[in-house]
N, C-alpha and C positions, 0 to 999 in steps of 0.2 A: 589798851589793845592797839589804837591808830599808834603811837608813840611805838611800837614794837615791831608794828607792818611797817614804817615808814622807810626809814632805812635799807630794809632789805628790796625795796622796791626803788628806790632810788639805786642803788648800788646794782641793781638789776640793769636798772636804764644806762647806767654811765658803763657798763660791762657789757651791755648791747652793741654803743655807739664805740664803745674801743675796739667791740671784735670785727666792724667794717673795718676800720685803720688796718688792728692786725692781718683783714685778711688780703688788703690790698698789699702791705707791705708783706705778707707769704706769697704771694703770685711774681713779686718783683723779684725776690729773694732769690724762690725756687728756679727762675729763669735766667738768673745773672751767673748765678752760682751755680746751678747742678743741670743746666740747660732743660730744665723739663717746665712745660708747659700746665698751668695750671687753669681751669676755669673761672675766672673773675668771682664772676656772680654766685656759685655753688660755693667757690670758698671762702667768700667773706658772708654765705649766709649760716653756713656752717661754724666760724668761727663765733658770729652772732648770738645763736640758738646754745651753740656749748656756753659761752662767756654767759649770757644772763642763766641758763641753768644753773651753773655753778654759784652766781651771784646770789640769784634767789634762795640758795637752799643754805649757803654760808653767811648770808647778811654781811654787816658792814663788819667785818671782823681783819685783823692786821692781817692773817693769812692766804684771805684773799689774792690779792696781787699774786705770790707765786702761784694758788692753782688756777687765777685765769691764764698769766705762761703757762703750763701744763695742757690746759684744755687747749689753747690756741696751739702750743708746739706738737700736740696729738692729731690734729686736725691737717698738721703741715705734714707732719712725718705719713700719716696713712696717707696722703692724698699723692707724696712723692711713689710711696711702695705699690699705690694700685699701678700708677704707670709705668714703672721700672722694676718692678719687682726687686727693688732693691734699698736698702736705709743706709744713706752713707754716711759714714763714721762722720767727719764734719759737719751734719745736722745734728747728730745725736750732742757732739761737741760741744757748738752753740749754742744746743736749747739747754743743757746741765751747765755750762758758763751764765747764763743768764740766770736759772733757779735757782745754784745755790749760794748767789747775795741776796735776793728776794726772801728763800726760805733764810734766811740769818737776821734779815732785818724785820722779815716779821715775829720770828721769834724772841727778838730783843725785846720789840715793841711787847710782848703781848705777856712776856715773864720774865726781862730782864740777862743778867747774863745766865741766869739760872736756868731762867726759859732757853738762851742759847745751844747749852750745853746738852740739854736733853732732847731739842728737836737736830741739834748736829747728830748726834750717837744715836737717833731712831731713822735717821735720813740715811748713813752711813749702813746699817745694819738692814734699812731694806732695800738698799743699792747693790748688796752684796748677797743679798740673800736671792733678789729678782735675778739678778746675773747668775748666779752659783744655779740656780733651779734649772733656768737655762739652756747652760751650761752641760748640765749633765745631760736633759732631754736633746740636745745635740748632738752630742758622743753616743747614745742612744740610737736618737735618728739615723746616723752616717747617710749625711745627706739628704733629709729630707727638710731639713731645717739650714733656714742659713743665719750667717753669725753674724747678721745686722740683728736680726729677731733676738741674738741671746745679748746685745749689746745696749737693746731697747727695753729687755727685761732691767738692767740694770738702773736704766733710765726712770721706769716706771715704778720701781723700787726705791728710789732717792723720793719717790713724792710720796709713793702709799707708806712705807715705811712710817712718815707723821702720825697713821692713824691705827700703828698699830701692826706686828706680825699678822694679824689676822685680815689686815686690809690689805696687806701682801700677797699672801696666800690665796686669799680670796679673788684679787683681780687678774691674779695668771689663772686661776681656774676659768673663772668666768670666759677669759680670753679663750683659749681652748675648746670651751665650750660652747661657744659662739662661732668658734670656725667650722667645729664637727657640724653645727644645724648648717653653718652654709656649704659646708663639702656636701650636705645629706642632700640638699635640696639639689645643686650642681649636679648629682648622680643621676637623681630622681627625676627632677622636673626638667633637668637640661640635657641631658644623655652623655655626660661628658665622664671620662674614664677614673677609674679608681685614682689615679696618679696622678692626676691633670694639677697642674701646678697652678696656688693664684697665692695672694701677696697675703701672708697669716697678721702682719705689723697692724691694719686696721682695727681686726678681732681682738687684737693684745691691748690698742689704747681703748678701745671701746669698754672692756673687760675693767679697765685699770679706770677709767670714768664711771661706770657704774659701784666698782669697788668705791672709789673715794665718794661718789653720792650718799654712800650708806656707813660709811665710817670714817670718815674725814669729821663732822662738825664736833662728834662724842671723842674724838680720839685727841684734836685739836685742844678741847676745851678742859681734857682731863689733865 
């Protein structure tokens, strides 16, 4: 049993101490690049708290590396959209330039080119699929949605895609469904109008983090 805990508790710690780095180097990022101001301390404890979440629940497995990118580029991406209500297409960019050599080399690592080939064609098929859902609840909206949101669906779909259409599905729901309790509360508890606009991109990685908590390590391993 120690021999099974250990690992994922170390990989915990070393995904603690990576998510200060990362979140030092998103504060510098976000400020050089998109001029927006980030809170030091809120986001590298954020990046912290997500990075050993994910460590813990995934252990020491090759997969790892790209969903702590993931969780740390989720953390960057909400923290730009609370302040500007807005995800600009060269964050989404960069952080899909960086996951999908990570998602390639851990797949190598973990099943060869075999493993390759099947986590490219499930990475592929929930990048299109996140996008495409979207996509249409866009054209839907007219206007109530903007198209960083159906750009970040894409995004969020390149990573849940690993665990599965259902890991897809699941974390745009969840997303969604975490903005409605906060629009509810907003109405309710804040007096604030049916319309009142605030940034949906948090709810969508939060939605897409809870997705991959729950179908990432089964979907991975299968």
């Amino acid at each position: 049993m120690i021999t099974q805990v250990e690992p994922s508790l170390v990989a915990g710690a070393v995904a603690g101490l990576g998510g200060a780095a990362a979140g030092a180097a998103a504060v510098r990022c976000a400020k050089r690049c998109f001029d927006v101001g980030l809170p030091s301390a809120l986001t590298a404890a954020a990046c912290m708290a997500t990075g050993a979440m994910l460590a813990l629940r995934v252990g020491a497995d090759p997969f790892l590396a790209p969903l702590l990118a993931f969780g740390w580029a989720g953390v960057v991406i909400s923290a730009v959209d609370l302040r500007t209500h807005l995800i600009p297409t060269r964050l989404l960019r960069a952080c899909a330039a960086v996951a999908a050599p990570l998602v390639c080399a851990a797949a190598v690592l973990d099943g060869g080119l075999a493993g390759l080939a099947r986590a490219s064609a499930a990475a592929a098929i929930g990048a299109v699929l996140g996008w495409g859902a979207m996509h249409v609840i866009w054209r839907v909206a007219r206007g109530g949605l903007g198209y960083g949101d159906v750009r970040l669906g894409g995004y969020l779909g390149l990573h849940l895609g690993l665990g599965g259409l259902s890991a897809v599905w699941a974390g745009l729901l969840a997303g969604f469904a975490i903005a409605a309790v906060i629009g509810a509360v907003g109405v309710v508890a804040l007096g604030r109008s049916t319309d009142h606009r605030f940034a949906l991109g948090p709810s969508l990685v939060i939605g897409a983090l809870a997705a991959a908590w729950w179908f990432m390590p089964p979907g991975l391993a299968a």
